[in-house]
Phi, psi and omega in degrees: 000151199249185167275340164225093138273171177239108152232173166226126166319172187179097168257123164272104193266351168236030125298326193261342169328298177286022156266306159334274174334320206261323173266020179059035151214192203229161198265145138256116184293308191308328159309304171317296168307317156315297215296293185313327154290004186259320207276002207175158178258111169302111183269336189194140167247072172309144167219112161252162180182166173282121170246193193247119161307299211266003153315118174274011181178131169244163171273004181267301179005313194254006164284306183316296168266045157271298200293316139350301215251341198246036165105003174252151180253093180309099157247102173284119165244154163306114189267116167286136172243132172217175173269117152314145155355298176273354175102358165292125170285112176269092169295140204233139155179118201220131173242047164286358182256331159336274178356294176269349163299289161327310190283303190320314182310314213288304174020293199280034198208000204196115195296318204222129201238119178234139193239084170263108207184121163266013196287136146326321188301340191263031173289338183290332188283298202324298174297340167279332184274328194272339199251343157265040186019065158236124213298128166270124198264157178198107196245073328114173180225159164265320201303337143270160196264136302297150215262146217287305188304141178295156173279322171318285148349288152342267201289010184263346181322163183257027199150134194202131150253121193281120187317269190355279135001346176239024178304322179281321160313300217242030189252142191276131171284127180288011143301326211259184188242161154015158193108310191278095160318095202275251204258044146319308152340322168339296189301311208286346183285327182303322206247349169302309192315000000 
């Protein structure tokens, strides 16, 4: 990658939350956000994720807004509720059509698409961002059992990184307070679900 590639992030946050999480650390975002500016001129850092509405307090509540206030582009959604079959109350919430609308928008503007996600489902954004020829980054781990990226997602990425491998750059000292994202995550494994 060069210093003036144009790129933009796309974080799936409680995909990459449950990536972390499986790989016993937690992102510093703020880290996160340094290393892709040293790789490239960052045009947009997306973060998406669900929250719970009728929740007088979320535990994401104070990631969003860090993330928010610190150089990130928030996209939120309302986590939908209904009854199962049996009458169990099920919480629904998903933003891959956010996601892919934004990457489809940025697309003609941005040389390298970096994806932190193992989900199957964007194998489709992938083959669309890549035929308006921008090379796609797909950043997930292998290193568990079973490993969170899909194979599909992998082989259509132009590049796959292994979260493990970026621990030591992007991983938060259990020392520091908020930037660092603390224990925010919570909501997002809930919301992942």
């Amino acid at each position: 990658m060069s210093q003036f590639e144009k790129l933009a992030l796309f974080i799936d946050g409680p995909n990459l939350h449950a990536t972390s999480k499986a790989l016993g650390f937690e992102i510093d975002y703020r880290r996160l956000l340094d290393e892709y500016r040293r790789r490239g001129s960052l045009l947009r850092a997306f973060y998406y994720t669900t929250i719970a509405e009728d929740q007088e307090y979320s535990s994401i509540r104070p990631l969003i807004d860090w993330l928010d206030y610190n150089g990130y582009t928030v996209v939120t959604k309302a986590t939908k509720e209904f009854l199962d079959a049996s009458g169990r109350r099920k919480v629904k919430g998903n933003m891959n059509i956010e996601l892919a609308v934004d990457a489809m928008e940025l697309a003609d503007h941005i040389d390298q698409m970096i994806l932190f996600s193992g989900d199957g489902d964007f194998r489709s954004l992938i083959k669309a961002v890549q035929r308006r020829g921008v090379n796609v980054t797909v950043v997930s781990t292998l290193a568990v059992q079973p490993p969170i990226i899909a194979d599909e997602l992998r082989r259509q990425a132009d590049d796959f990184i292994e979260l493990a491998q970026l621990k030591p750059k992007l991983g938060r000292d259990p020392t520091e307070q908020f930037g660092t994202a603390t224990d925010a995550g919570n909501q997002e494994s809930a919301s992942a679900e």
